[in-house]
N, CA, C and O atoms as CSV, one atom per row, in Angstrom:
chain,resi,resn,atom,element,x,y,z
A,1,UNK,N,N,105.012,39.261,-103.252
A,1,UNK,CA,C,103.847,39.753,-102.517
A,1,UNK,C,C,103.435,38.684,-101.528
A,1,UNK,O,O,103.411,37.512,-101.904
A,2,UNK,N,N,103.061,39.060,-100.099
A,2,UNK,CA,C,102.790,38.074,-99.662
A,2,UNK,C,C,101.068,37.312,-99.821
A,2,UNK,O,O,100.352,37.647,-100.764
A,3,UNK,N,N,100.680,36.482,-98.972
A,3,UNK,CA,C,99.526,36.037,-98.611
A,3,UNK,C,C,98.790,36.927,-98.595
A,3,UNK,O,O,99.256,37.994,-98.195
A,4,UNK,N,N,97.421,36.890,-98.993
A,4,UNK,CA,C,96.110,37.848,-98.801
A,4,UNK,C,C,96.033,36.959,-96.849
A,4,UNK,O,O,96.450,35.851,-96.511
A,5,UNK,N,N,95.349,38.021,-96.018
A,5,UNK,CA,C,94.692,37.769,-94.645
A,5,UNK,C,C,93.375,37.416,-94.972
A,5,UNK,O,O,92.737,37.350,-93.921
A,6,UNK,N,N,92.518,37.102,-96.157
A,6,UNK,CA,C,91.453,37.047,-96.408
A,6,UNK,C,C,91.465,35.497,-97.425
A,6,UNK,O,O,91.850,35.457,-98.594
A,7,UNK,N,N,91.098,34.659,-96.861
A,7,UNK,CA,C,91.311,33.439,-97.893
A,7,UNK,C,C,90.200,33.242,-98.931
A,7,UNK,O,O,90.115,32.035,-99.158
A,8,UNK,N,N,89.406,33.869,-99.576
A,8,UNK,CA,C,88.571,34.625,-99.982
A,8,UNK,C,C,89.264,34.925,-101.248
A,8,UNK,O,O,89.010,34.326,-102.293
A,9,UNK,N,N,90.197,35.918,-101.133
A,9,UNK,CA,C,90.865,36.519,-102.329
A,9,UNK,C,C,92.579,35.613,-102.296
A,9,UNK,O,O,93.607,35.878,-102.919
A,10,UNK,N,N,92.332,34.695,-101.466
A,10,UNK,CA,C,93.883,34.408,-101.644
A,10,UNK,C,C,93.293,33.012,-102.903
A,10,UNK,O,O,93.843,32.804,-103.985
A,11,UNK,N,N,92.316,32.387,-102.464
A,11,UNK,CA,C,91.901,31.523,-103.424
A,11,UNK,C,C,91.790,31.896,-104.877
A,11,UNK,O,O,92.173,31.238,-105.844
A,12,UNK,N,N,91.112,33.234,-104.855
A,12,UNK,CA,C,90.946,34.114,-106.277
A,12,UNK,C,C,92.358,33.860,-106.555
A,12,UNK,O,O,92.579,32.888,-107.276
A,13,UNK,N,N,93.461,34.600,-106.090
A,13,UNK,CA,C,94.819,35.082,-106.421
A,13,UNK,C,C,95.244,33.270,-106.973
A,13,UNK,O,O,95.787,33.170,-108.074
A,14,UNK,N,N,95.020,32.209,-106.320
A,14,UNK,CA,C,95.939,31.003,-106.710
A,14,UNK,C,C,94.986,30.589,-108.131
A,14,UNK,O,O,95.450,30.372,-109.250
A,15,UNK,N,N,93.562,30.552,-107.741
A,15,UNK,CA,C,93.040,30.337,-109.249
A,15,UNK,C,C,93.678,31.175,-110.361
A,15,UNK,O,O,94.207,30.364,-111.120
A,16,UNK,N,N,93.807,31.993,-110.658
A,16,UNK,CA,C,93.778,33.212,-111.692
A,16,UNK,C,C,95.495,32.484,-111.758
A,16,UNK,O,O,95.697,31.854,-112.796
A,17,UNK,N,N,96.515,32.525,-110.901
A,17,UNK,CA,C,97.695,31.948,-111.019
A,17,UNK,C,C,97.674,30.678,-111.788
A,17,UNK,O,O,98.430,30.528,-112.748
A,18,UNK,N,N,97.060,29.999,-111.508
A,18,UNK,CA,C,96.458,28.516,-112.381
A,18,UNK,C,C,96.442,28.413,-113.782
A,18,UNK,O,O,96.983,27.718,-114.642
A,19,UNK,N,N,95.556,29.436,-113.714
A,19,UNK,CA,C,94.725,29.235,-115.122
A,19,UNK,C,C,95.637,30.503,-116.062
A,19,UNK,O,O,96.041,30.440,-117.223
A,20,UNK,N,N,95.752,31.540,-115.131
A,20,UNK,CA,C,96.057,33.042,-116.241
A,20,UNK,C,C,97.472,33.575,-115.353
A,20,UNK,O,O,97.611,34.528,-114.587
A,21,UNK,N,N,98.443,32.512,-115.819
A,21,UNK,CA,C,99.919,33.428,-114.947
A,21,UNK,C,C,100.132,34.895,-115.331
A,21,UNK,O,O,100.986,35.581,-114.768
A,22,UNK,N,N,99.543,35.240,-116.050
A,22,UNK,CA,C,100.384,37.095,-116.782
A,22,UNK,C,C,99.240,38.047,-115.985
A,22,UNK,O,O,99.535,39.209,-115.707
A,23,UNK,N,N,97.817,37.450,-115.607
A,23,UNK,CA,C,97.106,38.630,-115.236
A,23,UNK,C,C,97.532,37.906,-113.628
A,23,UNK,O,O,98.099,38.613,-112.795
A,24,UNK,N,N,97.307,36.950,-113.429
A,24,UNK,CA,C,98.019,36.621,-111.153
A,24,UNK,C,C,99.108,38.148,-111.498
A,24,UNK,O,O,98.829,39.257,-111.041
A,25,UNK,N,N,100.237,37.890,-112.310
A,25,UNK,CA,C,101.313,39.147,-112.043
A,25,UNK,C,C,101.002,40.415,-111.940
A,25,UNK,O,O,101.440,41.148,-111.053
A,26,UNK,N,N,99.986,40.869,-113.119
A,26,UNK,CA,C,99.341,42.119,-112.698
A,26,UNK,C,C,98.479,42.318,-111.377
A,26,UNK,O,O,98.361,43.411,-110.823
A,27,UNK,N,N,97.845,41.053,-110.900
A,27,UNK,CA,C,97.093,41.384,-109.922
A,27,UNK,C,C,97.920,41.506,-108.637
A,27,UNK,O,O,97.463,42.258,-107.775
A,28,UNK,N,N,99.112,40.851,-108.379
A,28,UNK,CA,C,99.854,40.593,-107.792
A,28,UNK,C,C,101.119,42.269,-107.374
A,28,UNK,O,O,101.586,42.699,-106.319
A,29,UNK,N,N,101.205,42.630,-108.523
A,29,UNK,CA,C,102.109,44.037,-108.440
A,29,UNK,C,C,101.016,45.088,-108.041
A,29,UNK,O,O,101.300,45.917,-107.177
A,30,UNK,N,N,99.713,45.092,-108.662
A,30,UNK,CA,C,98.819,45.693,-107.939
A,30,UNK,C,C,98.472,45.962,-106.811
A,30,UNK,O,O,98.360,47.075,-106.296
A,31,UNK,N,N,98.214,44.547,-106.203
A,31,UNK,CA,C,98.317,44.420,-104.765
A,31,UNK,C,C,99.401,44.989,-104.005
A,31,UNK,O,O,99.262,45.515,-102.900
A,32,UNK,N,N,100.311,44.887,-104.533
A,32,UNK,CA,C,101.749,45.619,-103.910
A,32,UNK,C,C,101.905,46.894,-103.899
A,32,UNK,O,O,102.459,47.398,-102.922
A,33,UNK,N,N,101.510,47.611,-104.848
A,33,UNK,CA,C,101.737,49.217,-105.114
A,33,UNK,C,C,100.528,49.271,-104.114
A,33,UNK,O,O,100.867,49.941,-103.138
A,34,UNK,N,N,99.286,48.824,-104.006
A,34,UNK,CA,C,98.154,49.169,-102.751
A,34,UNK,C,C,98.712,49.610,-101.668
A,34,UNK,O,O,98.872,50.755,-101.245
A,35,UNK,N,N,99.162,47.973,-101.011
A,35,UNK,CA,C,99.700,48.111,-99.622
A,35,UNK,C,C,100.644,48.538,-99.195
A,35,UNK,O,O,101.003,48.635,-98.022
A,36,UNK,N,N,101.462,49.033,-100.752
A,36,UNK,CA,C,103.205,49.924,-100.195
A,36,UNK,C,C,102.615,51.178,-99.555
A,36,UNK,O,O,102.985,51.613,-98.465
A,37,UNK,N,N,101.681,51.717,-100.310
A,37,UNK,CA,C,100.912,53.183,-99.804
A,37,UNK,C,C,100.238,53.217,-98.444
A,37,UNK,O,O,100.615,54.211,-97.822
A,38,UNK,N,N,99.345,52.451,-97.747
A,38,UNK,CA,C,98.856,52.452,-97.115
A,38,UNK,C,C,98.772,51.234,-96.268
A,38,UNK,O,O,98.184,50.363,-96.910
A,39,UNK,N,N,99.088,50.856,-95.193
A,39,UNK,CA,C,99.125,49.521,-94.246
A,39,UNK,C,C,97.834,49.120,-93.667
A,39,UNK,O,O,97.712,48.030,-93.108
A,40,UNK,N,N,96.627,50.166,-93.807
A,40,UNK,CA,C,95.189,49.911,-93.455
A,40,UNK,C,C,94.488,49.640,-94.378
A,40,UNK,O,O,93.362,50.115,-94.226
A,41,UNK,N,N,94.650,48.933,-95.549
A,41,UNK,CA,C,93.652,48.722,-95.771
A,41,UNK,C,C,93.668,47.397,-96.028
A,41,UNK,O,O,94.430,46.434,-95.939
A,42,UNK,N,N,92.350,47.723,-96.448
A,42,UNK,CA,C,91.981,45.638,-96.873
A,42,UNK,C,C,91.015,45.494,-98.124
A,42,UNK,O,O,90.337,46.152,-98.914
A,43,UNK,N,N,91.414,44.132,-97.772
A,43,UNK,CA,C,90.800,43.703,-99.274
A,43,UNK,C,C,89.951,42.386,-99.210
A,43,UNK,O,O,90.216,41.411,-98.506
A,44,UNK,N,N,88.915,42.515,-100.039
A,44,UNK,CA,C,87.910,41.269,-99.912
A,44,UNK,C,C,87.378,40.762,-101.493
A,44,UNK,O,O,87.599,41.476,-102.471
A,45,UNK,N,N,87.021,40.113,-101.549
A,45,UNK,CA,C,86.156,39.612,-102.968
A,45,UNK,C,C,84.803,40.458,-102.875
A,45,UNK,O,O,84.101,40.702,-101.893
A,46,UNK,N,N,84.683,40.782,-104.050
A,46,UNK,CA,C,83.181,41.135,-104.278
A,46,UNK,C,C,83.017,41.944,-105.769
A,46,UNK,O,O,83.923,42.619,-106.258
A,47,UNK,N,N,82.093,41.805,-106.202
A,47,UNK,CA,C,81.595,41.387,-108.102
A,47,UNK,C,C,82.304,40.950,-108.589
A,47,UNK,O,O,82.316,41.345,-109.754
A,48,UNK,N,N,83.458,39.852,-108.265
A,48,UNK,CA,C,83.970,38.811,-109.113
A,48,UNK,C,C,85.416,39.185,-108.948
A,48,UNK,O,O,86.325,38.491,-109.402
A,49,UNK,N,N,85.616,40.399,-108.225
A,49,UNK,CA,C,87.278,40.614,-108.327
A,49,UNK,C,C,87.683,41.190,-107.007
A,49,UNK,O,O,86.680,41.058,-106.305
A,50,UNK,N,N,88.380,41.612,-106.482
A,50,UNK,CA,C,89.884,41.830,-105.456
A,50,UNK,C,C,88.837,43.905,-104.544
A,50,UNK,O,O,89.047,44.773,-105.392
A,51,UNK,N,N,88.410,44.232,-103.902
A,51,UNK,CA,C,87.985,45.267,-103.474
A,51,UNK,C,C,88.259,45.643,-102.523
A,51,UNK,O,O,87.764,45.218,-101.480
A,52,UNK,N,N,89.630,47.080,-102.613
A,52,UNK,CA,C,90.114,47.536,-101.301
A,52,UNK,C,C,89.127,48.769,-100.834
A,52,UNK,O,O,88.312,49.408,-101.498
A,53,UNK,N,N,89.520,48.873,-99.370
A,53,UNK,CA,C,89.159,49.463,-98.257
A,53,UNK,C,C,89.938,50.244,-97.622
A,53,UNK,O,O,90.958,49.807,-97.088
A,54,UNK,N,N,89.552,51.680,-97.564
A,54,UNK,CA,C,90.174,52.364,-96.420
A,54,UNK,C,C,89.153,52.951,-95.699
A,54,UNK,O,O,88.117,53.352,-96.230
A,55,UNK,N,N,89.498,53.054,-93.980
A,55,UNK,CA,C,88.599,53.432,-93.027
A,55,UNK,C,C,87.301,53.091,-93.563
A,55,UNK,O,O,86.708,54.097,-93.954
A,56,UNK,N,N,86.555,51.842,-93.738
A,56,UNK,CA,C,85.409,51.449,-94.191
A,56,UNK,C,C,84.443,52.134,-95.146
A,56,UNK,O,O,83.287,52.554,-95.197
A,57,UNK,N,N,85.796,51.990,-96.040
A,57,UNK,CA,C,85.263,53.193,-97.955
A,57,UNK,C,C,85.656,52.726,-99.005
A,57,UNK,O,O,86.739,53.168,-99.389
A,58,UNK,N,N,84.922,51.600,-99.942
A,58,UNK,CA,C,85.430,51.209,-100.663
A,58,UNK,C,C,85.997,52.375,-101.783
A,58,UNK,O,O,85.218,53.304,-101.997
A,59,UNK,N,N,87.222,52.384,-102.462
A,59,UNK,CA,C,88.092,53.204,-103.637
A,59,UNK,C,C,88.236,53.124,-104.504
A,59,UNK,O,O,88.176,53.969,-105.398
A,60,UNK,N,N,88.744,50.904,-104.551
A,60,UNK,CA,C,88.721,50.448,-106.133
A,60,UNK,C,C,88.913,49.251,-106.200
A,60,UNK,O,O,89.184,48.559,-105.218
A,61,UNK,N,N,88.819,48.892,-107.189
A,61,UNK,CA,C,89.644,46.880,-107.167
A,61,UNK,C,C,90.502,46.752,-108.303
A,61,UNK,O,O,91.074,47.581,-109.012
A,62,UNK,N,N,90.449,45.536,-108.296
A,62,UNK,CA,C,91.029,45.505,-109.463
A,62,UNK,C,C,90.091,44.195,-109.853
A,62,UNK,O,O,89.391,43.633,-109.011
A,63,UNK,N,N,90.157,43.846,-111.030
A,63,UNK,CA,C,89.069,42.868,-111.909
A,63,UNK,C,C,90.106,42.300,-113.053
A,63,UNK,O,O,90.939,42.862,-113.763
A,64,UNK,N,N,89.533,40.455,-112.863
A,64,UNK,CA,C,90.232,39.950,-114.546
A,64,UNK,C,C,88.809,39.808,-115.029
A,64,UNK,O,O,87.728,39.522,-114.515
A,65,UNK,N,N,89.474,40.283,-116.815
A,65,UNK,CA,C,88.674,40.402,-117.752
A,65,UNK,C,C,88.983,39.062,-118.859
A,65,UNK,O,O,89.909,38.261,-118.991
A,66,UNK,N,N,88.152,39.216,-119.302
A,66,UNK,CA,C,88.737,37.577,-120.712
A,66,UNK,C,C,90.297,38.371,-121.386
A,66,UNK,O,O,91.333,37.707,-121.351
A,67,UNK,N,N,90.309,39.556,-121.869
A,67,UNK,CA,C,91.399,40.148,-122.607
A,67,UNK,C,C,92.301,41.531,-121.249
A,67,UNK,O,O,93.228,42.282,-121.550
A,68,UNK,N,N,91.805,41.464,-120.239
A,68,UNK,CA,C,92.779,42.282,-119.571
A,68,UNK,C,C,92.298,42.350,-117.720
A,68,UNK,O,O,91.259,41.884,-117.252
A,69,UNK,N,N,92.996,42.803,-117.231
A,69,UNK,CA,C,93.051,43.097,-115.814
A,69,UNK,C,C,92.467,44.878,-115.666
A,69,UNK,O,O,92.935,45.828,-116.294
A,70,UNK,N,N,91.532,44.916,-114.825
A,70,UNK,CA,C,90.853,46.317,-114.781
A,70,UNK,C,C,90.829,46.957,-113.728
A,70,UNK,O,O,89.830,46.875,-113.013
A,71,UNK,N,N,91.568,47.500,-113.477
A,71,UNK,CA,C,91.634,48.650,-111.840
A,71,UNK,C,C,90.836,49.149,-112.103
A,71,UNK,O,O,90.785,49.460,-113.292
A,72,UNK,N,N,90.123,49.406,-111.552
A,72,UNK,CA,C,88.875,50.357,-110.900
A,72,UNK,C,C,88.331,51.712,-110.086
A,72,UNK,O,O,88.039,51.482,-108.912
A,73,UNK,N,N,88.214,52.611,-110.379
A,73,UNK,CA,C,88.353,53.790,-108.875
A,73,UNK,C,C,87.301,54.108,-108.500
A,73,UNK,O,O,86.737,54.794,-109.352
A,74,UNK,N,N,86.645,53.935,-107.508
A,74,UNK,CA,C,84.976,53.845,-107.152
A,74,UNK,C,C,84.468,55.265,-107.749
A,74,UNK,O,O,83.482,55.300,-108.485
A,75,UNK,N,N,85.298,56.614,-107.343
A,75,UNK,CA,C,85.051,57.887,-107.263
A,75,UNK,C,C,86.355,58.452,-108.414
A,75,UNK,O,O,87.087,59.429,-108.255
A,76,UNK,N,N,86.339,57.515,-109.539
A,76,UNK,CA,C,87.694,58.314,-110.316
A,76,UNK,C,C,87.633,59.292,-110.952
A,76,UNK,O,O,88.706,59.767,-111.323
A,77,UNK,N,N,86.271,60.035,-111.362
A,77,UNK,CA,C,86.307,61.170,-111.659
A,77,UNK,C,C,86.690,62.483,-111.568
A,77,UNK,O,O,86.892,63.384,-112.382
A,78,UNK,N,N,86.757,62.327,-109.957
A,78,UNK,CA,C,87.448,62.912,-109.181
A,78,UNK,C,C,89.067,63.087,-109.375
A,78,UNK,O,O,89.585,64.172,-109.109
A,79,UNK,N,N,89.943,61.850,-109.906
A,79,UNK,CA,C,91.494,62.099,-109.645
A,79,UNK,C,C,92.031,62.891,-110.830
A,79,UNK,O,O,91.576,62.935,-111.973
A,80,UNK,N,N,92.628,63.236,-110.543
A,80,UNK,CA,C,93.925,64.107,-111.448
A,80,UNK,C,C,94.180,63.583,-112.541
A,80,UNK,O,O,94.521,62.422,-112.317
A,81,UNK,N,N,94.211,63.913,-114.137
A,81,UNK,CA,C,94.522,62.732,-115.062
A,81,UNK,C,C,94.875,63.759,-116.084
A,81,UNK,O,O,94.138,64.026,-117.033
A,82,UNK,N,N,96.345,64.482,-115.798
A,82,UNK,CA,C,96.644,65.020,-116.876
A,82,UNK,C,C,97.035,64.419,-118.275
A,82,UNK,O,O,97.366,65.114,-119.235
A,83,UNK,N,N,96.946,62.828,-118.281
A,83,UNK,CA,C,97.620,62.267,-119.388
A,83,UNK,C,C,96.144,61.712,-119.905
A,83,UNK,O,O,96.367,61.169,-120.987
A,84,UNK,N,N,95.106,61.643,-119.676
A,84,UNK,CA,C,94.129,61.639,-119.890
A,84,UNK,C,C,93.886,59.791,-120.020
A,84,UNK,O,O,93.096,59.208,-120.763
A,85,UNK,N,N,94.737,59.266,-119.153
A,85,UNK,CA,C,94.499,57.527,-119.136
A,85,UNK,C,C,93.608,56.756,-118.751
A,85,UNK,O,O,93.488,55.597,-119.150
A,86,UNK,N,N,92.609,57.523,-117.622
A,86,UNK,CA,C,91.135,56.740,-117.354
A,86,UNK,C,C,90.623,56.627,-118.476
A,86,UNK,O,O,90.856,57.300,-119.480
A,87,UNK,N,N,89.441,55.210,-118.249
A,87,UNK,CA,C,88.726,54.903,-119.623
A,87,UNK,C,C,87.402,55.379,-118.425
A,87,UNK,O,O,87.599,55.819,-117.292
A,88,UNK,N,N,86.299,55.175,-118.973
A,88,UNK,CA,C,85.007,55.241,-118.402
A,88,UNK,C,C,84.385,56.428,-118.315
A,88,UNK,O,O,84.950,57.443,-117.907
A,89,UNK,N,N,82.821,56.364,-118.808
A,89,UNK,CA,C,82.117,57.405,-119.534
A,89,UNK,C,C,81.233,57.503,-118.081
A,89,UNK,O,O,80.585,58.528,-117.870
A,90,UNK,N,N,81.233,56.706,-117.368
A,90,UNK,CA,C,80.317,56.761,-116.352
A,90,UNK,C,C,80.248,58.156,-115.184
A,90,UNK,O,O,81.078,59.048,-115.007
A,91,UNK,N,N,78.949,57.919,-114.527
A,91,UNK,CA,C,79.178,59.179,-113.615
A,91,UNK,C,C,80.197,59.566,-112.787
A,91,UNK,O,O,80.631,60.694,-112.555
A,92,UNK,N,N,80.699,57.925,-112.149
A,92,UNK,CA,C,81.785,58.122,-111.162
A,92,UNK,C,C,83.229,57.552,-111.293
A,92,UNK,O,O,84.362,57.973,-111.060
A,93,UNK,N,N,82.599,56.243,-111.840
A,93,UNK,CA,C,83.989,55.029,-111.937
A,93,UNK,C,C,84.766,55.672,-112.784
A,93,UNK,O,O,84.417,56.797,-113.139
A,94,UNK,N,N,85.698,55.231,-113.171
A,94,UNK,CA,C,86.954,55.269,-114.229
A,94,UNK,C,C,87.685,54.311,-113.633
A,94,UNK,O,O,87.701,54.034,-112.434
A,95,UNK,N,N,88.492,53.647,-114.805
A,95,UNK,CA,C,89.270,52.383,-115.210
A,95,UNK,C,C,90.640,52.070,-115.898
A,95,UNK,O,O,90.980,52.742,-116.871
A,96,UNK,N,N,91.317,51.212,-115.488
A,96,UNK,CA,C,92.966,51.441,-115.949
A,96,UNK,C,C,92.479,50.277,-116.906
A,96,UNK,O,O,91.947,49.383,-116.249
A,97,UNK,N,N,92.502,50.065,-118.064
A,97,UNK,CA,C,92.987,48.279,-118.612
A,97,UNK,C,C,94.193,48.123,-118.358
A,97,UNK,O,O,95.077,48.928,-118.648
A,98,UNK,N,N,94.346,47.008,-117.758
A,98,UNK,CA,C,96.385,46.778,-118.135
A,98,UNK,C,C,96.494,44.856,-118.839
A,98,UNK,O,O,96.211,43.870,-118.160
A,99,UNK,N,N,96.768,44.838,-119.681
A,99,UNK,CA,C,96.785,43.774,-120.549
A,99,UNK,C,C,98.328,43.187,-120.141
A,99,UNK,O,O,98.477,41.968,-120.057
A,100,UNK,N,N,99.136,43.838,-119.964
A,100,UNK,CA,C,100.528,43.407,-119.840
A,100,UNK,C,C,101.811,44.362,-118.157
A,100,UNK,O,O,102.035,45.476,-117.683
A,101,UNK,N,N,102.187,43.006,-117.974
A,101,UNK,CA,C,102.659,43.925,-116.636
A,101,UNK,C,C,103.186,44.966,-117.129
A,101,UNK,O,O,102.296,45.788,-116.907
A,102,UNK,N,N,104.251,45.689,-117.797
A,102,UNK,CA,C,104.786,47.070,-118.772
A,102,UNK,C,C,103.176,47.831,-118.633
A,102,UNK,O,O,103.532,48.951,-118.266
A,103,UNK,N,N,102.145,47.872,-118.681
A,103,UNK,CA,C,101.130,48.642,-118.615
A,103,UNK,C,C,101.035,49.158,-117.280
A,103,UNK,O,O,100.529,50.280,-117.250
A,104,UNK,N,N,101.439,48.581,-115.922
A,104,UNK,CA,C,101.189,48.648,-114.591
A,104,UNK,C,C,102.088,50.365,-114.046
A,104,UNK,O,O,101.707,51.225,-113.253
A,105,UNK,N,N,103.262,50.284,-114.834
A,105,UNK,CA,C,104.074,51.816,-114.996
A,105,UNK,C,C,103.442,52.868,-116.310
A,105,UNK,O,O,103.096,54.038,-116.145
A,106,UNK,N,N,103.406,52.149,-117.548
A,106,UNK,CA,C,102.818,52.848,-118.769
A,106,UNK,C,C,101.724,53.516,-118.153
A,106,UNK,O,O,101.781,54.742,-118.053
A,107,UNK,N,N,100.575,52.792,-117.656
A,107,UNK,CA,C,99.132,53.938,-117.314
A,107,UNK,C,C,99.279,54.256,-115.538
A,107,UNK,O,O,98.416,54.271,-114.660
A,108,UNK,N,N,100.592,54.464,-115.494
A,108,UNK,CA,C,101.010,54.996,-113.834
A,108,UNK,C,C,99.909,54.722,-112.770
A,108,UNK,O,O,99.317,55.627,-112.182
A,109,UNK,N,N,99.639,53.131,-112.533
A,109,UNK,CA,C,98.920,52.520,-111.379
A,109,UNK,C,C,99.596,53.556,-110.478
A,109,UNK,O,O,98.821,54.512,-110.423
A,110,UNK,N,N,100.460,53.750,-109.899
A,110,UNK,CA,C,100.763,54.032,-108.851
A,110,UNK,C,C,100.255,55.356,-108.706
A,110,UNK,O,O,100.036,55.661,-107.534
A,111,UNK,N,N,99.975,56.335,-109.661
A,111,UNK,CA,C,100.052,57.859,-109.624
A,111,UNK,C,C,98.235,57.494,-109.012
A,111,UNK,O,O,97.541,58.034,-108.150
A,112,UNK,N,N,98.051,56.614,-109.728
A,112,UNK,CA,C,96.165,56.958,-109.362
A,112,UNK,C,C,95.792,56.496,-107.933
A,112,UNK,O,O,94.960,57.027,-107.197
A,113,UNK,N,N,96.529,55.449,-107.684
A,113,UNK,CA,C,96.195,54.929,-106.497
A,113,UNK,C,C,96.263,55.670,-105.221
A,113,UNK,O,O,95.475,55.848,-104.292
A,114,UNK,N,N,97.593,56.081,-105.518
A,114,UNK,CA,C,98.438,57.225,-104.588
A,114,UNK,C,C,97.416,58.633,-104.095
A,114,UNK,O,O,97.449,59.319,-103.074
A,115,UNK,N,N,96.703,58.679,-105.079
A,115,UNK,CA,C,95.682,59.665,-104.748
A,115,UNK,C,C,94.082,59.104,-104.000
A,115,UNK,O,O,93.258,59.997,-103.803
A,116,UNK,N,N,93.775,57.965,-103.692
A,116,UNK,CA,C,92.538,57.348,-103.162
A,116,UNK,C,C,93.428,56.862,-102.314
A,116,UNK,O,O,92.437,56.781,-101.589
A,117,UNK,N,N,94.478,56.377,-101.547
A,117,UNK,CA,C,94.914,54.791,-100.676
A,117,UNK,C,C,95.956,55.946,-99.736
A,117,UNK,O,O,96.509,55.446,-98.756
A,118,UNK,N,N,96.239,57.522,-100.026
A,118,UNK,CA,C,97.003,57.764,-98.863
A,118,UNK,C,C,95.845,58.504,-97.996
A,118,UNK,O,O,96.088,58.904,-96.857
């Protein structure tokens, strides 16, 4: 994956590499399945973790946790979830945990994203 354009989250990305090499990888393949989908968007820091953008709308982030890495979907109530893998009771959000990169295919990052990032 390359460089974040935002040194902001590229600092996040080398800390978290530092300290927590297994969640940098999740955050890192994350980042990748993002920008394979979509070439506009961006990404900045904000409540403590990684927050993409399309056409000036935030969608989701992703977040490290003490025990896991947490994708996020601003409006996930909304997506498709025949396997029933969102966590979150809330009005809007819903949430991937992924504890281990094998989780990044297991709770199909890509299927959810694919639906907010095209």
């Amino acid at each position: 994956m390359s460089l974040s354009k935002n040194e902001q989250v590229q600092k996040f990305l080398d800390d978290t590499r530092d300290s927590e090499n297994e969640k940098y990888q999740i955050l890192q393949q994350c980042r990748k399945i993002t920008f394979s989908l979509n070439n506009d968007i961006t990404e900045r820091i904000i409540y403590g973790g990684i927050m993409f953008t399309k056409e000036d709308e935030d969608f989701g982030g992703i977040f490290v946790n003490k025990k896991h890495v947490s994708f996020e979907f601003t409006n996930g109530f909304q997506l498709a979830d025949k396997n029933a893998l969102l966590e979150g009771k809330g009005k809007y959000r819903r949430h991937l945990k992924l504890k281990t990169i094998s989780d990044i295919e297991e709770k199909q990052v890509k299927y959810f994203v694919k639906q907010v990032a095209i």
